[in-house]
C-alpha positions, -999 to 999 in steps of 0.1 A, spaced: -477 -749 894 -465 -746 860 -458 -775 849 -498 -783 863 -509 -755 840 -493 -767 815 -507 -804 819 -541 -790 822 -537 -770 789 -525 -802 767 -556 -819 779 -580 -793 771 -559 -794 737 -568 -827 729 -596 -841 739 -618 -819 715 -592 -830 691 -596 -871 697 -633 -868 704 -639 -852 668 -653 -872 641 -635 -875 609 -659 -857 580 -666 -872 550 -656 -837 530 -679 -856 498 -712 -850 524 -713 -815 519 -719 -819 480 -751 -836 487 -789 -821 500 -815 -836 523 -832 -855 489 -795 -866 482 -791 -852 448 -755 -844 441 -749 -804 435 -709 -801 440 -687 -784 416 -675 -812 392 -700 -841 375 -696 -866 350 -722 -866 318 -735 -896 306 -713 -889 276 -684 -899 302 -668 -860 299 -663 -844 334 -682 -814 336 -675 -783 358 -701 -758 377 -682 -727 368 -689 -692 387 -697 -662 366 -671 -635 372 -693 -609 387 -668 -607 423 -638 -610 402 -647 -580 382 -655 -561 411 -623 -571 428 -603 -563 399 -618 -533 391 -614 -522 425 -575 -532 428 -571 -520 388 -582 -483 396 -561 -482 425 -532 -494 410 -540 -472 377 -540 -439 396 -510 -446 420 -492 -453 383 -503 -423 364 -493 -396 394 -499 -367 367 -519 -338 376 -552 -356 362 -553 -391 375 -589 -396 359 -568 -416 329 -554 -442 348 -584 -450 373 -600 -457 347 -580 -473 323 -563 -494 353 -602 -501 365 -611 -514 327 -578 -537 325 -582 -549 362 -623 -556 351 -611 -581 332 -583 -599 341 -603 -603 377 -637 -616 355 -617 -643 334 -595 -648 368 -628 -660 384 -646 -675 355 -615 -698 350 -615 -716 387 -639 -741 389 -658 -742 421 
C-alpha cells in the first residue's frame, strides 16, 4: 500500500510539471498593443536607460524599522529621542535603498 501511495504521489508530482509550458519571462514586459514597458530600455543615443521606483515604500519601511530600532537603542527614561532620530536616519537609508534598485 505504500509503496502504491507513493507511486500515485510522484505522478501527481509530475505531470503538472511536464505538461507546463516554458514562459518566455520577456512576455510580461509587453501590453496587448505590444509596446515595450519593462524596467530597462535602450535610447536611441545607444545608453541603457532604467525605470527607477521613487522611494515612497522604502521610506516607509525604513522609517518604520529606524524608529523601532531607535527606541530599543536609547532605553532612557524618554525614548521620544531615538524614535525619532532612528525614524529620520532609517527614512533615508530605506528611500535611497529603494531609489537605487532598478525595477
Amino acid at each position: 500500500m505504500r509503496k502504491l501511495i507513493l507511486c500515485v504521489l510522484a505522478v501527481t508530482v509530475s505531470v503538472p510539471l511536464a505538461a507546463a509550458k516554458p514562459r518566455d519571462d520577456n512576455s510580461r514586459y509587453y501590453d496587448n498593443d505590444g509596446y515595450y514597458s519593462g524596467p530597462t530600455w535602450r535610447g536611441n543615443d545607444g545608453r541603457t536607460y532604467c525605470r527607477r521606483r521613487d522611494g515612497t515604500t522604502g521610506l516607509i519601511v525604513g522609517a518604520a524599522a529606524g524608529a523601532l530600532i531607535g527606541r530599543a537603542v536609547d532605553g532612557g527614561r524618554n525614548r521620544a529621542a531615538g524614535t525619532i532620530i532612528g525614524g529620520a536616519v532609517g527614512a533615508v537609508v530605506g528611500r535611497e535603498v529603494a531609489r537605487n534598485r532598478c525595477n
